[in-house]
C-alpha positions as CSV (number, residue, x, y, z in Angstrom):
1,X,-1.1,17.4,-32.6
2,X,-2.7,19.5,-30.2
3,X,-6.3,18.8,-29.0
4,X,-7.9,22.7,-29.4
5,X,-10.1,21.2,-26.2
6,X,-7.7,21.2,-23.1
7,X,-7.1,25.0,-22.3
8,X,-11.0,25.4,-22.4
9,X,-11.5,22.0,-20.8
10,X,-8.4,23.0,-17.7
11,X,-10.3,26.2,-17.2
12,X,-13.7,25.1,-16.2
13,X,-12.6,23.4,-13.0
14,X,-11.3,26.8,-11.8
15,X,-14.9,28.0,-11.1
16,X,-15.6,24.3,-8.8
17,X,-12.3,25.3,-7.6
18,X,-12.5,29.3,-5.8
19,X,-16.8,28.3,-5.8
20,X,-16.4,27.4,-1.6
21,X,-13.1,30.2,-1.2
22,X,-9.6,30.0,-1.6
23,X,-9.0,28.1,1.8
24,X,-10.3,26.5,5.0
25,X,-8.8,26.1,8.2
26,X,-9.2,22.2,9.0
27,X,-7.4,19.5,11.0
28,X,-4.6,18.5,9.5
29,X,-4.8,14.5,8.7
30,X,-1.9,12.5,10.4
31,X,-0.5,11.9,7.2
32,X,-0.1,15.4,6.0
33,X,0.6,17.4,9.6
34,X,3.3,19.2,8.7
35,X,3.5,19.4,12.7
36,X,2.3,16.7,13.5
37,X,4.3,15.2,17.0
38,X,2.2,17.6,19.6
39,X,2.1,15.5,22.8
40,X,3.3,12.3,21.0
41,X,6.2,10.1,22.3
42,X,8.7,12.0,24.4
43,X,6.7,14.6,25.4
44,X,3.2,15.5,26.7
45,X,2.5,18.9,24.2
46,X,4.0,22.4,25.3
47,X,2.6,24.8,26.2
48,X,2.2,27.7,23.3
49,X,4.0,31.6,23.6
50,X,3.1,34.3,21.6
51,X,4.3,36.0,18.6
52,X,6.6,33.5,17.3
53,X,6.3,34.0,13.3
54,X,6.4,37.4,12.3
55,X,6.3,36.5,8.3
56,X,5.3,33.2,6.8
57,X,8.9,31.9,5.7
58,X,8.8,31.7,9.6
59,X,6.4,28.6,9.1
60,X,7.1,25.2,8.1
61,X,7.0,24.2,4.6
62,X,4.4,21.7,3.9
63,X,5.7,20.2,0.7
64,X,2.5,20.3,-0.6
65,X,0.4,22.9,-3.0
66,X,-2.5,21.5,-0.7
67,X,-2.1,22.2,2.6
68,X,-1.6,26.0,2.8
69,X,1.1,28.3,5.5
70,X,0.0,31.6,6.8
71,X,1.4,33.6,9.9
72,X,-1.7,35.4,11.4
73,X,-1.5,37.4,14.7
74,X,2.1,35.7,15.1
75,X,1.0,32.1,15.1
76,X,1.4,29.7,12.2
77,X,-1.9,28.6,10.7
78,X,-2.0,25.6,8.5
79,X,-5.0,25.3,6.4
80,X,-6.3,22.9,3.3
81,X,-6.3,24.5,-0.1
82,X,-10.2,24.1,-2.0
83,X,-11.6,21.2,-3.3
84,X,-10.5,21.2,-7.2
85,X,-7.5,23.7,-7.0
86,X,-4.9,22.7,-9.4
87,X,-1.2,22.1,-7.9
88,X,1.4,23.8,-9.5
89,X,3.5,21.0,-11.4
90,X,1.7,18.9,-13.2
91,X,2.8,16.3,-16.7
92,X,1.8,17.0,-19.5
93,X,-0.1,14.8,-22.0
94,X,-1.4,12.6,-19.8
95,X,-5.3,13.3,-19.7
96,X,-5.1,13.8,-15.8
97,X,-5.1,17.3,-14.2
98,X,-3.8,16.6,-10.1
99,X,-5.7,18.8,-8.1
100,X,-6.2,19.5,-4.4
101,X,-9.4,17.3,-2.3
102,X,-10.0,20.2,0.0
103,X,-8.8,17.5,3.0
104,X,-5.1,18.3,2.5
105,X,-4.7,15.8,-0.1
106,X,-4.3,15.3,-3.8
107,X,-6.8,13.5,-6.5
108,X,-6.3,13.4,-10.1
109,X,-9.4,14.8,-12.3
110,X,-10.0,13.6,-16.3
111,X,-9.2,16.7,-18.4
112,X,-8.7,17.0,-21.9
113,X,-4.5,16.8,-22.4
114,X,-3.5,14.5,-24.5
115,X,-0.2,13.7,-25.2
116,X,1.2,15.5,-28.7
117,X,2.7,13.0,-30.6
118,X,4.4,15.8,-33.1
119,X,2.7,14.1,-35.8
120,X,0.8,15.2,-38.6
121,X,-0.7,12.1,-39.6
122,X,-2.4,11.4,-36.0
123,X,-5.2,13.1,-34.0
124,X,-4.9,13.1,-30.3
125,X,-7.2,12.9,-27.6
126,X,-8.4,11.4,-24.5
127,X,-10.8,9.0,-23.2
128,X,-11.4,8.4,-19.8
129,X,-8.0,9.9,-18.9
130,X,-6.2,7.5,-21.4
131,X,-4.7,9.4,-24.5
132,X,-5.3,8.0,-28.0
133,X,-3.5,9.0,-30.8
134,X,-5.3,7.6,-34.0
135,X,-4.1,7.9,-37.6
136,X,-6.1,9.5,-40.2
137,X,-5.0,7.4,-42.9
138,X,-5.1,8.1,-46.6
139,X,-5.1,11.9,-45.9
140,X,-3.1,13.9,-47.5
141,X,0.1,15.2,-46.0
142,X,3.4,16.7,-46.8
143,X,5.5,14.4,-48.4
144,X,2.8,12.0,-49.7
145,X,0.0,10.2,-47.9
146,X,-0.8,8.9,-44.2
147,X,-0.4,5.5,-43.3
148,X,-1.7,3.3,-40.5
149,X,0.8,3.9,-38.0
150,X,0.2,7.8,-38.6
151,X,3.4,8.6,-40.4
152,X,3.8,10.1,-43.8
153,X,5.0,8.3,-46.7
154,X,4.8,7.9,-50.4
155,X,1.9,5.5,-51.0
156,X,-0.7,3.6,-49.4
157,X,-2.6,1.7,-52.5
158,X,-0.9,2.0,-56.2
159,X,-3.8,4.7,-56.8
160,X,-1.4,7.0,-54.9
161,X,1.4,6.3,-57.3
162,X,1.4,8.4,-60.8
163,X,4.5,7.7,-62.1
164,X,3.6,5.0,-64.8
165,X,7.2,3.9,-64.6
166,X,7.4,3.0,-60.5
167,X,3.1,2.0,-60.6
168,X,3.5,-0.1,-57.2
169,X,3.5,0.7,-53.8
170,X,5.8,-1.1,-52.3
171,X,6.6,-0.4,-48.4
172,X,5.7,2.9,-48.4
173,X,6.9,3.5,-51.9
174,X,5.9,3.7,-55.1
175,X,8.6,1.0,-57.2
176,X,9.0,-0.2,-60.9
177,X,6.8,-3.1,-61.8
178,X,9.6,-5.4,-61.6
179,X,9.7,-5.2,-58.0
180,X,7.2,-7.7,-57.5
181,X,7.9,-10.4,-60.4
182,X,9.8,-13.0,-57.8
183,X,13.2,-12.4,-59.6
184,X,16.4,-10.6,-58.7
185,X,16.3,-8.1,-61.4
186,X,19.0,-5.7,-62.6
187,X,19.4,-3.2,-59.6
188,X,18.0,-5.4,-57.0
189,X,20.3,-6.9,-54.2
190,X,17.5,-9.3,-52.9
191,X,14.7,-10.8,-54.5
192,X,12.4,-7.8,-55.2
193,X,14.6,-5.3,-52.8
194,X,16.8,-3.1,-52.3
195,X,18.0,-0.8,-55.1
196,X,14.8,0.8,-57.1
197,X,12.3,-1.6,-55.0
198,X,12.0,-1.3,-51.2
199,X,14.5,-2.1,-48.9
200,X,15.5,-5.6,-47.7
201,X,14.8,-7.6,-44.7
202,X,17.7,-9.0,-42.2
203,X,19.9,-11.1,-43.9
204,X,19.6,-10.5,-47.6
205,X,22.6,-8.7,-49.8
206,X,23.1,-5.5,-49.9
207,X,25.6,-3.2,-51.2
208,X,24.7,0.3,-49.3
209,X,22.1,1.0,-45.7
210,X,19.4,2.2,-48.2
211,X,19.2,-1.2,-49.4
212,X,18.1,-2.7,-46.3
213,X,14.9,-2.2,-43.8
214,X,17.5,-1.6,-41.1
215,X,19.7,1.2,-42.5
216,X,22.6,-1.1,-41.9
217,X,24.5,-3.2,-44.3
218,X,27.3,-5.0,-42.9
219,X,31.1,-6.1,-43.9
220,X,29.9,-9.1,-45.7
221,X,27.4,-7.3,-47.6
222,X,24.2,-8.5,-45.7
223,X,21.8,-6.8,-44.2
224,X,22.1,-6.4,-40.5
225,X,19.7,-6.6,-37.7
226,X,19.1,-3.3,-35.9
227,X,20.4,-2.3,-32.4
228,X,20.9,0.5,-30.1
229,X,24.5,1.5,-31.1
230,X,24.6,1.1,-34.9
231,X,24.6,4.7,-35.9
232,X,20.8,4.7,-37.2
233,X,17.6,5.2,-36.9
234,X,16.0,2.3,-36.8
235,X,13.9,-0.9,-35.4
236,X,11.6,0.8,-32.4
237,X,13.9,3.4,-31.9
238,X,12.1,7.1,-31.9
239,X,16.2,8.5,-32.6
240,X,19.3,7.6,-33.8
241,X,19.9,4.5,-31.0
242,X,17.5,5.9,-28.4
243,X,13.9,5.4,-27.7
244,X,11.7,2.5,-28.3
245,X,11.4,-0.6,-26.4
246,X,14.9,-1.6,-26.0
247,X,16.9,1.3,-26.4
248,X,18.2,3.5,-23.7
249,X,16.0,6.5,-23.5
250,X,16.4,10.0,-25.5
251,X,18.3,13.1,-24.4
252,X,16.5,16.4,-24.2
253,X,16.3,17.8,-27.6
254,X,15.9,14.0,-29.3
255,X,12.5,12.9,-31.3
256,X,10.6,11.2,-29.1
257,X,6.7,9.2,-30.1
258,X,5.8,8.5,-26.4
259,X,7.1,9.6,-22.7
260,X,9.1,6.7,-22.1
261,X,11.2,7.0,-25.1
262,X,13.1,10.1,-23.1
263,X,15.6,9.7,-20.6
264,X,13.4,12.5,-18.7
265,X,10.0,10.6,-19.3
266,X,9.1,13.7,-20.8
267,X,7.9,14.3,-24.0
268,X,6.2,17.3,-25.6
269,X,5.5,17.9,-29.5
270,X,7.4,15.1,-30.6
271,X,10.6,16.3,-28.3
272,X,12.4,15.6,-25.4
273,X,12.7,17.7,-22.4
274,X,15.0,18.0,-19.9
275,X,14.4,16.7,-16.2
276,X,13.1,20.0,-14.0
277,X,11.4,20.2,-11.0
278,X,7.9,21.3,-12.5
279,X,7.6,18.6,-15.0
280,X,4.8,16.7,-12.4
281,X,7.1,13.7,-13.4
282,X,9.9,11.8,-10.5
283,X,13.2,12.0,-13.3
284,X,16.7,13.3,-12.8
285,X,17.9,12.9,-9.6
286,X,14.3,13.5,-7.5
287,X,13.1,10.9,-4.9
288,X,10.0,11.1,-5.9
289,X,7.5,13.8,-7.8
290,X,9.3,17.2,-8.5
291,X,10.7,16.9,-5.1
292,X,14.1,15.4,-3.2
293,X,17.7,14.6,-4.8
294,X,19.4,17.6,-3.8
295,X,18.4,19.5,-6.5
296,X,14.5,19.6,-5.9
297,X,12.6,21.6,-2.6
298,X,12.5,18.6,0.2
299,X,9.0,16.0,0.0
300,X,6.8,16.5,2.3
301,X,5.6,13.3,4.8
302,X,4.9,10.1,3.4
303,X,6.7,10.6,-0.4
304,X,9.6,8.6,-1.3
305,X,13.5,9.8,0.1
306,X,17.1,8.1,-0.2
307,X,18.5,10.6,2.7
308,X,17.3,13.0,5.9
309,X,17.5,15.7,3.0
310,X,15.1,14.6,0.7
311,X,12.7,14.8,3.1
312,X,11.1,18.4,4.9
313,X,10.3,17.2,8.3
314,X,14.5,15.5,7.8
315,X,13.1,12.2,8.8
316,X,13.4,9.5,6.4
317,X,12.7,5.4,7.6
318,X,12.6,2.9,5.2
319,X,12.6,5.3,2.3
320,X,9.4,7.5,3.3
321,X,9.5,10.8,4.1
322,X,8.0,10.6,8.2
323,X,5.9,13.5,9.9
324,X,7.9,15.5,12.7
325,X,7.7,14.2,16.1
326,X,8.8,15.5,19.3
327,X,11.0,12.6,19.7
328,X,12.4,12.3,16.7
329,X,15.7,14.0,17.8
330,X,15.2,16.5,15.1
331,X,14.5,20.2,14.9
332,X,11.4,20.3,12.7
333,X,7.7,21.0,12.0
334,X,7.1,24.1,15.0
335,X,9.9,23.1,17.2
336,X,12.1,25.7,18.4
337,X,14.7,23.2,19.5
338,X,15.6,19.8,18.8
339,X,12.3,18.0,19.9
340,X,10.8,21.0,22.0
341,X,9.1,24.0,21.6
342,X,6.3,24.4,19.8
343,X,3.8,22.0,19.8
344,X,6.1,19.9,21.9
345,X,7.3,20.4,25.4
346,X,9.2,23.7,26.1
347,X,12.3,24.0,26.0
348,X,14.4,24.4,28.6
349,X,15.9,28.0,28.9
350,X,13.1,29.6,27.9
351,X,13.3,29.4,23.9
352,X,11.8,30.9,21.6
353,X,8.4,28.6,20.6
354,X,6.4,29.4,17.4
355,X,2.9,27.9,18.5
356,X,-0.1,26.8,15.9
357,X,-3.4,27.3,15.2
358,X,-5.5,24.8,13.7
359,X,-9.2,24.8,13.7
360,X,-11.2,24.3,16.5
């Protein structure tokens, strides 16, 4: 269900967001320089020529929705987004809203998105960035009644049963009264279960799935314990042998009752989604948050990376993205060369340089 709360709730940090302007130009923080390496090891800083971006694709990519790129009077100018500007990607249903710190960097905000279980039976919302999903049992709902695990069944209390020939609820169901006189009656494969009464627990006879708690009655007649590849839905699973605890997680399209029941860690409604590179979640092949794997835009310095492509700058040591340096033996950040140019020495035969502004 879908708190009515967290459009109106998402839109009143946009007026703390644009309240001190849309950017600032600031020293970039070592960990975020997207050209970070001027007069570091290998070099003592070059010296800067003119016009050397003349859109700002000519710029380095920061990697980030917080540290913005703008080619002004040809130079590159690097400048932090506003305090409370929301990044682009962000999860959903997780109470939290990522936004920018107006330093270059990221915090995450409490805002009201809770996660949509796709139930009827629950209300969602959140409480101090945690989301709760609470069950309004004993209302009414489309097959019957809600219980206290927020699903919809047949019964709660016997008042919810008006047949006066199945008068108990039993499990969820409303049963003959001779599901609960401690005999195997006429029907029954257990001791009050299976036929007309609810179905049995692991091990008792059976003669079809419906007689058993598990869905699953086995050669010998007994019913069978549930796992992840019996063909049904059942134990923790959230889908037929996906989902839960133990199970393998679900493929996009599959019923999901929490996040990590999908393969993707994402669930919305009561569904999962496929992995994509907006989802504010690291799934699929990424290397960490919506970025690296080959199939996501490169992570900017100091996120997670397997290989020199996951990462912008094309530096990756001990699996974390690094800031361009002018001795890195890489062409990145403002270079114009491999490790010169730019904000690093010049490069020999004159080379083109792009130089950067930052503020004073």
């Amino acid at each position: 269900m879908r708190s009515p709360y967290a459009l109106a709730l998402t839109l009143s940090l946009l007026p703390l967001a644009f309240a001190a302007g849309a950017c600032s130009l600031i020293d970039l923080p070592e960990a975020t320089d997207p050209i970070e390496g001027a007069g570091g090891s290998g070099g003592d800083g070059g010296g800067e020529e003119p016009a050397a971006c003349e859109t700002v694709t000519d710029c380095l990519e920061t990697g980030t929705d917080c540290i913005l790129r703008d080619c002004v009077d040809g130079a590159c100018v690097y400048s932090a987004a506003a305090d409370f500007v929301p990044i682009s990607n962000q999860a959903v249903g997780d109470c939290v809203q990522v936004v920018c710190d107006g330093e270059g960097g990221e915090k995450k905000v409490n805002v009201e998105d809770p996660f949509d279980d796709g139930k009827e039976c629950t209300v969602d919302s959140c409480a101090s960035g945690v989301t709760k999903n609470e069950s309004v049992e004993g209302s009414s709902c489309a097959t019957g009644v809600c219980n206290l695990t927020g699903n919809c069944v047949e019964c709660v209390v016997e008042g919810d049963c008006t047949d006066t020939n199945a008068p108990l609820c039993q499990g969820g169901a409303c049963v003959p009264p001779s599901c609960a006189n401690s005999m195997k009656d006429n029907g029954e494969t257990g001791v009050d279960c299976g036929g007309p009464c609810a179905p049995c627990p692991e091990n008792e006879e059976c003669l079809v799935g419906a007689d058993c708690q598990s869905g699953v009655c086995d050669d010998t007649l007994h019913c069978a314990a549930p796992t992840c590849f019996d063909g049904v839905l059942n134990g923790l699973e959230s889908d037929e042998d996906c989902g839960g605890m133990s199970c393998l997680g679900c493929e996009a399209g599959e019923i999901c009752n929490a996040p990590a029941d999908c393969e993707s860690i994402v669930c919305v409604q009561g569904l999962c989604k496929a992995a994509s590179c907006t989802d504010g979640v690291q799934n699929g092949s990424e290397t960490d948050v919506d970025c690296g794997g080959g199939t996501c835009s490169p992570c900017s310095t100091g996120k997670s990376c397997k290989l020199t492509t996951d990462c912008a700058s094309k530096v990756c040591e001990t699996n974390i993205c690094q800031a361009p340096t002018c001795s890195d033996g890489v062409k990145n950040g403002s270079e114009a060369g491999i490790d010169c140019g730019g904000s690093c020495p010049a490069c020999s035969g004159g080379g083109k340089q792009p130089p950067v502004r930052r503020a004073p």
